[in-house]
N, C-alpha and C positions, 0 to 999 in steps of 0.2 A: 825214393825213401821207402824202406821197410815195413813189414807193420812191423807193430812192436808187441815181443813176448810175455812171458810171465818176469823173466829175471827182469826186463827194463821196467815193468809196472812196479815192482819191488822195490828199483833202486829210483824211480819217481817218487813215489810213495814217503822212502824214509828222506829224500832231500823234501820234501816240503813238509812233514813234520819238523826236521830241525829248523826250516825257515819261517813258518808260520805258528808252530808250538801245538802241543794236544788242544788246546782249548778252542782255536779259530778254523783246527782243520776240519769237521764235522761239519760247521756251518761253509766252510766255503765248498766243502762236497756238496752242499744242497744245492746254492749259489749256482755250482757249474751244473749240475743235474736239471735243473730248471731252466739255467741257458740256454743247454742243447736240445731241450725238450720244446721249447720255445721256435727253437732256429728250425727243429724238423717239423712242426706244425707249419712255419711260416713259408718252410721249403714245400711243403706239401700242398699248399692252399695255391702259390706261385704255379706249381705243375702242374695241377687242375686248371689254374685261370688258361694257362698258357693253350693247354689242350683243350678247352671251351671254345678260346677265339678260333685255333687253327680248326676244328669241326665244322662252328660257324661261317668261316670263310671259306672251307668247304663245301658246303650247302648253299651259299650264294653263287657259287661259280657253276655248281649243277642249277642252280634255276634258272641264270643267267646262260648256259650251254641250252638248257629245255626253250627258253623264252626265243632262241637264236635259232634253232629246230624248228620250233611250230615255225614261224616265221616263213622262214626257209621253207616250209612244208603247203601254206598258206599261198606262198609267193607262189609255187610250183605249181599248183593244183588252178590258180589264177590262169597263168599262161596256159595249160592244158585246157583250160574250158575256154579261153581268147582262142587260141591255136587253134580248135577246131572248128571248122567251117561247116553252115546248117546243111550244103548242101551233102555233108557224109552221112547226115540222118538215113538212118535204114528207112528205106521207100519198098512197100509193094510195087516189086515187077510186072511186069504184065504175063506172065509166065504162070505168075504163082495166085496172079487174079485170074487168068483162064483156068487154071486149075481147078477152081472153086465151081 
């Protein structure tokens, strides 16, 4: 479907004048003008909610990716201090105590 021109608003126009009459067609312009004014607030207030949750649900899944990191990073850094063994502790040689 089309949009629609000047000439179709036209011939809109005069069929709901003769069906509606001069008197009721003023008010029911207001009617639909408050409709749709209505319908694009309620559209509008929908796409914000909608864009709220998916930000939010976004933001959970980076905390929840961060909380699974540290973790991960925690776990890792465990084993590396289990893994090594005392005896890799740097020892003075005796090379480097004759030295002295």
């Amino acid at each position: 479907m089309g949009n629609i021109g000047f000439p179709e608003m036209v011939l809109i126009f005069i069929v709901a004048l003769l069906v509606f009459g001069p008197k009721r067609l003023p008010e029911l312009g207001r009617s639909l003008g408050k409709g749709l004014s209505e319908f694009r607030r309620a559209s509008s207030d929908l796409r914000n909610s909608i864009e709220r949750e998916i930000d939010a649900a976004e933001i959970e899944q980076s905390i929840a990716d961060t909380k699974k990191a540290t973790e991960q990073a925690k776990y890792d850094i465990k084993q590396s201090i289990d893994d090594t063994p005392a005896a890799d502790t740097p020892k003075e040689s005796k090379e480097t105590v004759e030295s002295k």
